[in-house]
N, C-alpha and C positions, 0 to 999 in steps of 0.2 A: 504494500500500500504506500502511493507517494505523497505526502501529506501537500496539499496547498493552500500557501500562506499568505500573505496579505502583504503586500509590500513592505511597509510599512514593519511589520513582521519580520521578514527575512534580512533587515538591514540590521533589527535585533542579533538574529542569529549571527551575522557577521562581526558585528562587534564584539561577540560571548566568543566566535572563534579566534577572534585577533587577541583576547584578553588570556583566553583560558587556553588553549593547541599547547603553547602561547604561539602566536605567529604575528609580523609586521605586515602591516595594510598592505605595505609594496610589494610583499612576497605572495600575500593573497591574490591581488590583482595578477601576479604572473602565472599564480594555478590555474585560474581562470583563462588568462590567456592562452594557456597549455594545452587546457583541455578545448578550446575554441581551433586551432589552432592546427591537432591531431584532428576534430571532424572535420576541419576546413579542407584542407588534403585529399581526404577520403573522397569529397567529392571532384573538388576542380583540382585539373591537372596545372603546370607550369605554363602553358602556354597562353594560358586566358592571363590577359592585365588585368591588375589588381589596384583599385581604388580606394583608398579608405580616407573616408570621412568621421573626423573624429573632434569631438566638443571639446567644453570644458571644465566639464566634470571627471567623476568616476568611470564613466560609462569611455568617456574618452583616452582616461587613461587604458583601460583595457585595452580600446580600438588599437592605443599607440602603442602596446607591448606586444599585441596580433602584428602591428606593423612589420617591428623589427622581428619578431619569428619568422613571420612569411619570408623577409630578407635573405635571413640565417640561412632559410629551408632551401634558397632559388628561385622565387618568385618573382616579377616583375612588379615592382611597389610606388605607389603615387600615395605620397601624405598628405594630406590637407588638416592640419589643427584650425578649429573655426573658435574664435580668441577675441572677441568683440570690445570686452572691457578689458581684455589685459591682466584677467584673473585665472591663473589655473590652480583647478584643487591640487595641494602638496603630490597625489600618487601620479597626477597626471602632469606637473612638470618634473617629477624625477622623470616620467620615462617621455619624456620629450627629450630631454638629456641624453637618455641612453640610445635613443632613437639617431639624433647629431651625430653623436660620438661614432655608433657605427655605421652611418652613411657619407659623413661629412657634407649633411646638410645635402646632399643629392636627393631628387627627385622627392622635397618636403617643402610645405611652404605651410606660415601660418597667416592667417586671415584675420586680422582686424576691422575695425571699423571701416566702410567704406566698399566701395565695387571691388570685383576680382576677380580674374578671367578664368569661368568654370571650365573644369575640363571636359573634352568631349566623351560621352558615355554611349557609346554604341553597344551591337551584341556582344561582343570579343571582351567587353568589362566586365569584370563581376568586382560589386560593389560593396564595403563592408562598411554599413551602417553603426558606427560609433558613436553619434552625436549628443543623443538624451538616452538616459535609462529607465528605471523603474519609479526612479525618484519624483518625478514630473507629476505635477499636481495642476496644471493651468494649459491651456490650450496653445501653441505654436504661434507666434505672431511674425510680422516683419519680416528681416532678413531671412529668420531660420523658417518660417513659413512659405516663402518663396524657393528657400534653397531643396525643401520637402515636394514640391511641387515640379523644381526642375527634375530629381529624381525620379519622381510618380511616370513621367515623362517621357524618360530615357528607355532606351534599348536596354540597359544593362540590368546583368542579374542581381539583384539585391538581396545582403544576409547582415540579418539586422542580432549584434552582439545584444545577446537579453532578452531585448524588446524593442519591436522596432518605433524607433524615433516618433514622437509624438502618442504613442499610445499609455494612457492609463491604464494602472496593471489591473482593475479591479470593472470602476462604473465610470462610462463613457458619456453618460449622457449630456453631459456638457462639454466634448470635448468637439472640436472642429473637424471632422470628417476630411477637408482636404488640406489639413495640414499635419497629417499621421503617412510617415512613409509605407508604399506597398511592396513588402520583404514579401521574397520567395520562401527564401530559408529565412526560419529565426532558432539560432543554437539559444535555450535560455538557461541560466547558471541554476543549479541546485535543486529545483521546481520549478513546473510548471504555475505561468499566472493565469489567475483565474478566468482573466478574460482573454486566453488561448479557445478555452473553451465556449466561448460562445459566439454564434450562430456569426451578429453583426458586425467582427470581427475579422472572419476568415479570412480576405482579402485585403488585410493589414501582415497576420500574420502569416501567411502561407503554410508549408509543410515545416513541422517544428520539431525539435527534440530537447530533450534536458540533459545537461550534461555535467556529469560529479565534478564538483568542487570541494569535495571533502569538507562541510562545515561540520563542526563539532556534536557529535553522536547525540552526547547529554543533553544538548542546545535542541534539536528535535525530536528527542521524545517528549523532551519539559515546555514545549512550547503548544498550547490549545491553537486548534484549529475546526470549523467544525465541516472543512472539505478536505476529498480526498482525493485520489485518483485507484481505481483498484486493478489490479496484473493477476497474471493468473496464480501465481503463488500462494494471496490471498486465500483459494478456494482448496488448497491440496488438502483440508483438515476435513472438507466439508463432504466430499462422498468418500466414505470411508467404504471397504472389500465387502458384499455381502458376504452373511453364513451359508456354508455350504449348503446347511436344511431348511435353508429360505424357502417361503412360500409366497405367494401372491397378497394372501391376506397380511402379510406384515410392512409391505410397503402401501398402503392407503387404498380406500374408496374415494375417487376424484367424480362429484357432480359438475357437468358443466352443460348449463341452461343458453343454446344458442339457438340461429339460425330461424329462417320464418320462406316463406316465397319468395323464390327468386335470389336467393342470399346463405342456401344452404350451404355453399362453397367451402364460406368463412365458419362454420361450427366444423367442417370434416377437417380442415386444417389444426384449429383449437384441438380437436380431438385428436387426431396423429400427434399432434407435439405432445399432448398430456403425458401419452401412452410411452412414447420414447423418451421423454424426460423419464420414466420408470417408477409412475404410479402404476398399484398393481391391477387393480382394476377399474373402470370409467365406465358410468351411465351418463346417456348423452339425451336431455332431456328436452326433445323438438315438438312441430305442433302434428299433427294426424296423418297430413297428407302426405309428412316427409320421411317418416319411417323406414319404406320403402330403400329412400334413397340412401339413407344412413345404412343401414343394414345391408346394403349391396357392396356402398364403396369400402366401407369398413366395418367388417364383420368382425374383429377383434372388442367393438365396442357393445354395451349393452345397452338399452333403448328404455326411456321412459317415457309415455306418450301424455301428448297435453291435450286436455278435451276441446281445444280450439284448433278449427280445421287449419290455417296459415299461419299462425305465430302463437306465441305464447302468452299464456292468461292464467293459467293456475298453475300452483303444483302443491302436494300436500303434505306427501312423507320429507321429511329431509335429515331425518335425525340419526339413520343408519352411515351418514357419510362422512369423511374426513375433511375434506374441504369443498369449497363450490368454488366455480369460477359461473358468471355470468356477461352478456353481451355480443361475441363475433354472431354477427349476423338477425340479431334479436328484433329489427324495427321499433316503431314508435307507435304502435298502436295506442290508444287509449286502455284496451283490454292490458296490455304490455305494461304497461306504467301504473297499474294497479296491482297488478301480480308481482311486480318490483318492489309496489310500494310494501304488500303481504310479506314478500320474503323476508327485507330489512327487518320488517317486525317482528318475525317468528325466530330470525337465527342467531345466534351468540356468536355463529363461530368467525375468526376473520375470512373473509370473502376475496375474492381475484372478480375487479369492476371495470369493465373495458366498453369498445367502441358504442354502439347504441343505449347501452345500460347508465354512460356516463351522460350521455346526451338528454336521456329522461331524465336523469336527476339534477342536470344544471335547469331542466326546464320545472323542476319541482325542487326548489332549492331546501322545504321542508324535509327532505329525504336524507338532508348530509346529515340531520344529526341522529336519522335510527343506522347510518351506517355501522355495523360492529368494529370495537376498538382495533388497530391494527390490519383493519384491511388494506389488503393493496389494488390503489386506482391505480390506471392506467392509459393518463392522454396524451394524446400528442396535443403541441401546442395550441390548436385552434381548439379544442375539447376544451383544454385546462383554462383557455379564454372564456368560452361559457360557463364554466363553475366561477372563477376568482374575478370575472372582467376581463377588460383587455389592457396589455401593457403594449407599451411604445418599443419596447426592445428585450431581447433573451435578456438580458440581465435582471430588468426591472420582474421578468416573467418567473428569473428564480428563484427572485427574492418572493415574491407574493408564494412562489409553490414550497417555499421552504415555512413560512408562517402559515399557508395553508394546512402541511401537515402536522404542524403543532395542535394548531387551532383546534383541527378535528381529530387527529388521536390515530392517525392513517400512514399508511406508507404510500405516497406518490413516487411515482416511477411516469418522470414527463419524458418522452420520447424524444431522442435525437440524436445528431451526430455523433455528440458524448451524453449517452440519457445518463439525466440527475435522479438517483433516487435520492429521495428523500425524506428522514424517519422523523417519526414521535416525537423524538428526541433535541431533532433542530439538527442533524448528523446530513450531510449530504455527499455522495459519495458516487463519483460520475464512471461511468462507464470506458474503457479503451477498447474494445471491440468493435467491429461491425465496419459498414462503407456503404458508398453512396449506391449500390446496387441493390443493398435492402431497402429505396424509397420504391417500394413495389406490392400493387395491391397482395394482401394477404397478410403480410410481415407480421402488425401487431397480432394479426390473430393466432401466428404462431407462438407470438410471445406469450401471448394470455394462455395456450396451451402448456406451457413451459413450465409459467408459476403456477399454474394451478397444480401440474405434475409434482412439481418441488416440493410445494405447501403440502396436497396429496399423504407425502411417506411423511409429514414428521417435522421439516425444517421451521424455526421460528420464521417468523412476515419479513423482518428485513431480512436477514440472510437469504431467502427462497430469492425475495424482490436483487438483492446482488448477485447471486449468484446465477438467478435468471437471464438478465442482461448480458450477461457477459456470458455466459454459454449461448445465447442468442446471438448475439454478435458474431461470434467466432465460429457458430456453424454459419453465417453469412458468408464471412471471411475463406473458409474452406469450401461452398459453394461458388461463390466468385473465382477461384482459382479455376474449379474445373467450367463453370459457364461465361465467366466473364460478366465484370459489371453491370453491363448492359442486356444480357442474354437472360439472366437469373431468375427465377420465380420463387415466392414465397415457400412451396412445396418444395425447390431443391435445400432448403436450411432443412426444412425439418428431415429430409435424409440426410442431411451432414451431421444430425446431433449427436449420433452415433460418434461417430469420429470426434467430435466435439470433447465428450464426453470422455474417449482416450485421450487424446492430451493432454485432459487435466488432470485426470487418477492413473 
């Protein structure tokens, strides 16, 4: 699990390393640039020119001890220190110094106040973004807002040290949109910032990674955070080896109430994923007409029939089951949103509340509170707009779904690039699996089969809700390999779970 900290935050943790390692600021900033440095390499070769633009801060000094590496390494190197008041932080004129020393002032220049003839940035550049860091609390103005612009601009590939230049590590909403450089790469030190992860973002940060800078062990486990990032390591404790004398009966009864006319697709999906997430056994509770169908495509499942011919309107037993998942495929009937509203009131247990089930209940908002404690919803954005309102941006959106699930006593699980779940507890803990090939009808109804599977044998609401996701994800990820992003269908994840499922035990 990789903890994500708050800007603000992680300059803590730097000073507790500089104090306690013990280590000097200078010699940190060279770790940093170490490890920037070694990825920088991996990807571009010697022959691409090499641009760095580098402020006059911290974030600068790094850019300028990338400089003189890339130098050391073979690279072709263009300095620009951008120096306006004639201030540099102490780490960033030592390695201005050392920068001189080993070029003698070749192919570096500093930029003061006033015009200065930019360099030309074609393809053949690749550009490293040194100028602001994580620090930056106020929007880009003037010079450095035009010099972000001429970038935006340019041919060249841009890799923004941290964070790229004018972005807020956290909440954007006031910051200037065309005065945030747009990085290709962004290598960022230590952890990921929070706003990597979200949506309006992407097209500042590009494709990113975090790269160890060794800060001090003590420093983050003692430091609260209440996000995370989760890998699969996370999950090795979570499916432990059946017994040999296993039977069916010991990994759960999974109900899950879907599907109506025209929509039974999305329940036989639900239901295959239940089944191979490895609930032992699933009644699949549809309306009269659809029996048929279920019973044909998936005979592994058991049927329980609702006395309404197209969709669903009652159901009465429900006490012999271990978990329920409700919604792929359920409609909005009126009949439907009173047998919703029935169940809410009849079950204790936490519930798995997806695509049309959530859609009834933003339209009936008295229904959030007979939800049972720790259920897990499951919207994707526009869903989670009808429950909470509508937010101006992912961030504002995680905010409201992180107090949402306090509020109500629920595990949300909001759908996305990197889904947030988010617990009871005010814990939010984002997903690293999956790809843009999972934006394809079916997806969530896979996932809702997943959780309900999980929930099913046994697992506590958050744990099933994390450890769903990311087995979700990552059978995308191994379906995408063999159909390609684009070719992919909802049904090839749920034959990858299998495999999924190896990887991680």
């Amino acid at each position: 699990m990789i903890k994500i900290f708050s800007t603000d935050k992680v300059r803590e943790l730097d000073r507790y390393t500089i104090e306690y390692e013990p280590i000097d600021s200078i010699d940190l900033v060279e770790r940093a640039a170490t490890a920037f440095t070694g990825e920088f390499c991996r990807h571009f070769n010697k022959q691409m020119r090499v641009v760095v633009f580098a402020g006059q801060g911290n974030n600068g000094a790094d850019a300028l001890a990338i400089a003189r590496q890339l130098v050391e390494a073979g690279y072709r190197v263009e300095s620009y220190l951008f120096n306006p008041t004639s201030r540099l932080s102490p780490d960033c004129e030592q390695n201005r110094e050392r920068l001189l020393q080993l070029t003698g002032g070749k192919n570096f220049v500093e930029v003061s106040a006033g015009d200065f003839s930019v360099p030309d940035l074609d393809e053949q550049v690749v550009l490293i973004d040194g100028l602001f860091g994580s620090g930056l609390n106020r929007p880009l103005s003037g010079g450095f807002a035009a010099l972000v612009q001429y970038i935006n601009q340019s041919e060249a590939t841009v890799v923004s040290v941290d964070i790229p230049s004018g972005l807020f590590g956290e909440d954007n909403r006031q910051n200037d949109p065309v005065a945030i450089v747009r990085a290709d790469w962004t290598f960022s030190f230590g952890f990921p910032k929070l706003a990597f992860l979200l949506a309006e973002n992407a097209e500042y940060v590009g494709k990113w990674k975090v790269l160890d800078i060794l800060l001090h062990p003590d420093a983050i486990e003692g430091t609260f955070t209440p996000f995370a990032l989760i890998g699969e390591k996370d999950l090795e404790e979570v499916f432990l080896p059946r017994p040999r004398f296993a039977h069916k009966g010991m990994f759960g009864h999974a109900l899950l109430i879907a599907g109506s006319r025209g929509k039974m697709g999305a329940a036989l999906l639900a239901a295959r994923a239940c089944l191979r997430s490895g609930a032992g056994l699933l009644t699949v509770h549809v309306p009269q007409r659809e029996e048929r169908v279920l019973q044909t495509a998936f005979p592994e499942a058991m049927v329980d029939i609702d006395p309404g011919q197209e969709h669903f309107s009652y159901i009465s037993d429900i006490q012999g089951y271990s978990a329920i998942g409700i919604g792929p495929g359920l409609g909005k009937h009126l009949d439907t949103s009173k047998a919703l509203g029935h169940l809410l009131q009849v079950t204790e247990k936490p519930l798995v509340i997806d695509a049309d089930a959530l859609n009834l209940i933003a339209e009936r908002k008295d229904l959030l509170k007979r939800i049972p404690p720790r259920s897990i919803l499951t919207p994707h954005p526009k869903e989670f707009d009808r429950l909470a309102g509508e937010s101006s941006c992912a961030y504002e959106r995680l905010m409201k779904a992180q107090a949402f699930a306090q509020e109500n006593q629920v595990c949300l699980v909001l759908k996305g690039a990197y889904t947030a779940v988010c617990t009871n507890k005010g814990k939010v803990y984002f997903n690293s699996t999956g790809n843009p090939g999972m934006a394809t009808a079916g997806s969530g109804d896979v996932l809702t089969g997943v959780l309900l599977g999980l929930l099913a044998q046994g697992l506590e609401p958050e744990t099933a809700a994390v450890a769903g996701v990311y087995l979700h994800g990552l059978a995308g990820d191994l379906a995408a390999k063999n159909h390609t992003e684009i070719s992919m269908l909802a049904g090839d994840m749920v034959d990858m779970l299998g495999m999924a499922f190896k990887q991680i035990c």
